[in-house]
C-alpha positions in Angstrom: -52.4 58.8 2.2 -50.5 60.6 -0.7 -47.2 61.6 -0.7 -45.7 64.7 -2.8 -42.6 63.9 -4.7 -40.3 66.4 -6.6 -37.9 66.3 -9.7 -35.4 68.3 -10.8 -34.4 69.3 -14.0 -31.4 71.2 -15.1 -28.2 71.1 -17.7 -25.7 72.3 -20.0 -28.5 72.7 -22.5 -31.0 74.3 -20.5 -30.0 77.6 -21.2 -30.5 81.0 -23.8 -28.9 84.1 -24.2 -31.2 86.9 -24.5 -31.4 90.8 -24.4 -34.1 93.0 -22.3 -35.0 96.5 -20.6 -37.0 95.8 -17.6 -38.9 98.3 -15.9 -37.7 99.3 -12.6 -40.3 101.8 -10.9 -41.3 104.2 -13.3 -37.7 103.9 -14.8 -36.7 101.9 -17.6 -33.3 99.9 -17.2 -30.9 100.7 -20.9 -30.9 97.7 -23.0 -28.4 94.8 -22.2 -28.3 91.0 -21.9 -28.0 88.1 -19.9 -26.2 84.7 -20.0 -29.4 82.0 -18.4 -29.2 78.7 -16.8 -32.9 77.4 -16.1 -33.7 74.7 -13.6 -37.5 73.3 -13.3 -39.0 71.6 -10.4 -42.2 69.3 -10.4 -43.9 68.2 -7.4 -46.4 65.8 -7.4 -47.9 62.7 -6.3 -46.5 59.6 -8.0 -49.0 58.4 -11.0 -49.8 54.3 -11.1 -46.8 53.4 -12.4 -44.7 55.3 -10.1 -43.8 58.8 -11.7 -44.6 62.4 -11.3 -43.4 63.1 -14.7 -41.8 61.9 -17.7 -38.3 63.3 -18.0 -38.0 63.6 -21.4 -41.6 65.5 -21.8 -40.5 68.0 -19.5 -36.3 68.4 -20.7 -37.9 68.6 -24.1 -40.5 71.5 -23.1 -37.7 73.7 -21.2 -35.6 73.2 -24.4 -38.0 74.3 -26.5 -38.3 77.4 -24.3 -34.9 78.1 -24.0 -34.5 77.8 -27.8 -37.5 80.3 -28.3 -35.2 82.8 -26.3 -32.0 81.9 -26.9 -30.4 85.5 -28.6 -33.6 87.3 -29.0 -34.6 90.7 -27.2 -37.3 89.7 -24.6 -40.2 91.9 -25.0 -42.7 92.3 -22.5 -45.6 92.8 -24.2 -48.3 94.0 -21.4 -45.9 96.5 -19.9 -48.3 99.1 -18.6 -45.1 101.4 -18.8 -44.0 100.5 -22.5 -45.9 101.3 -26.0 -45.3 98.3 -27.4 -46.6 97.8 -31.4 -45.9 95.0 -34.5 -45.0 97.0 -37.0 -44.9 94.9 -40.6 -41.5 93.3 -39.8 -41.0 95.3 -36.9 -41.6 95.8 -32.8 -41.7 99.1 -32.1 -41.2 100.3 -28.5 -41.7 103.2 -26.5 -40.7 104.7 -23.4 -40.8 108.8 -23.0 -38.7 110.2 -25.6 -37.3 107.0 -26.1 -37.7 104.8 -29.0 -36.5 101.1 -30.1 -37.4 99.3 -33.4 -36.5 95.4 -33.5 -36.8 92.7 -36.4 -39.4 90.8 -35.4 -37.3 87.7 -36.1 -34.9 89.1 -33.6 -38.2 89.3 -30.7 -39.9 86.8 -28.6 -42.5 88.7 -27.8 -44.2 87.3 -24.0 -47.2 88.1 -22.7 -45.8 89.2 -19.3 -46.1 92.8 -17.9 -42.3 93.2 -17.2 -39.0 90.7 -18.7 -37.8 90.2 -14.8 -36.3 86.8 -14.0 -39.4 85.8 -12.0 -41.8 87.2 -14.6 -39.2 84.8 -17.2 -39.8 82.0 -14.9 -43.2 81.9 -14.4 -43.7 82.2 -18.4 -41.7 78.5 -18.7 -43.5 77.3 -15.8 -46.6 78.1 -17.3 -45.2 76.4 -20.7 -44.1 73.4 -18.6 -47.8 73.3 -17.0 -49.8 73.3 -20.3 -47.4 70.4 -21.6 -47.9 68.6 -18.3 -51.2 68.6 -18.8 -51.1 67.6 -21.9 -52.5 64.0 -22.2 -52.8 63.7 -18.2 -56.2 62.9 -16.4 -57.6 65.7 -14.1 -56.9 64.2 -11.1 -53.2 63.4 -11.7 -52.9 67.4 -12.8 -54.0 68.8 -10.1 -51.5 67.6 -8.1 -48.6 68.5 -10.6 -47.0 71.9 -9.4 -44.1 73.2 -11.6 -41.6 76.5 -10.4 -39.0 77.2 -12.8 -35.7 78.9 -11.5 -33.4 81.7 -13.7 -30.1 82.0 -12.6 -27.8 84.5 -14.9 
């Protein structure tokens, strides 16, 4: 019989600053930012030596992401809402009459349809789940599960 176990991940330096305008209907919100705290959770079963994960893989993956966010504008990049173009140097977006041009050393552009918190989230977790897998054999990864957690 296999038994789940969970860890829990969070800290002072597991967090980023960041800017966005999420989409809220067919409205778009005026641009602002928020302070983040992120918290990650892995379940799994225990591996042969009695782990579900390594700590320091996964605090080193979460502060990698927070670092690629930390004071950048979050740009949702498969908004169905948004026009969103690179430009040379440049991210260009569009909403109606509306129009933004960022440095692209000021973006971290995500491949998520919307810059919610749970959108956010799920992009780390899904960074925490490819470096998970990383080096794992396929029957230990199934069993991992990650859920990352926003708080601002």
């Amino acid at each position: 019989m296999s038994v789940q176990r969970h860890v829990t991940v969070q800290g002072v330096r597991l967090r980023f600053a960041a800017a966005h305008m999420a989409t809220l209907g067919a409205d778009l919100e005026p641009l602002h930012g928020h302070n983040y705290r992120v918290r990650c959770r892995v379940e799994g079963d225990l591996t042969a030596d009695r782990w579900v994960i390594d700590f320091g893989v996964l605090k080193r993956v979460l502060r990698e992401a927070c670092e690629a966010l930390d004071h950048r504008f979050l740009l949702q990049t498969r908004s169905p809402l948004l026009d969103v173009a690179e430009d040379g140097a440049a991210w260009v977006v569009r909403f109606g009459a509306r129009e933004y041009r960022f440095p692209a050393a000021d973006v971290a552009a995500l491949p998520i349809e919307n810059t919610t918190a749970e959108l956010i989230a799920e992009w780390i977790a899904d960074r925490v789940d490819a470096a998970l897998t990383a080096g794992r054999s396929e029957e230990h990864t199934s069993e991992l599960q990650s859920l990352a957690y926003l708080v601002c």
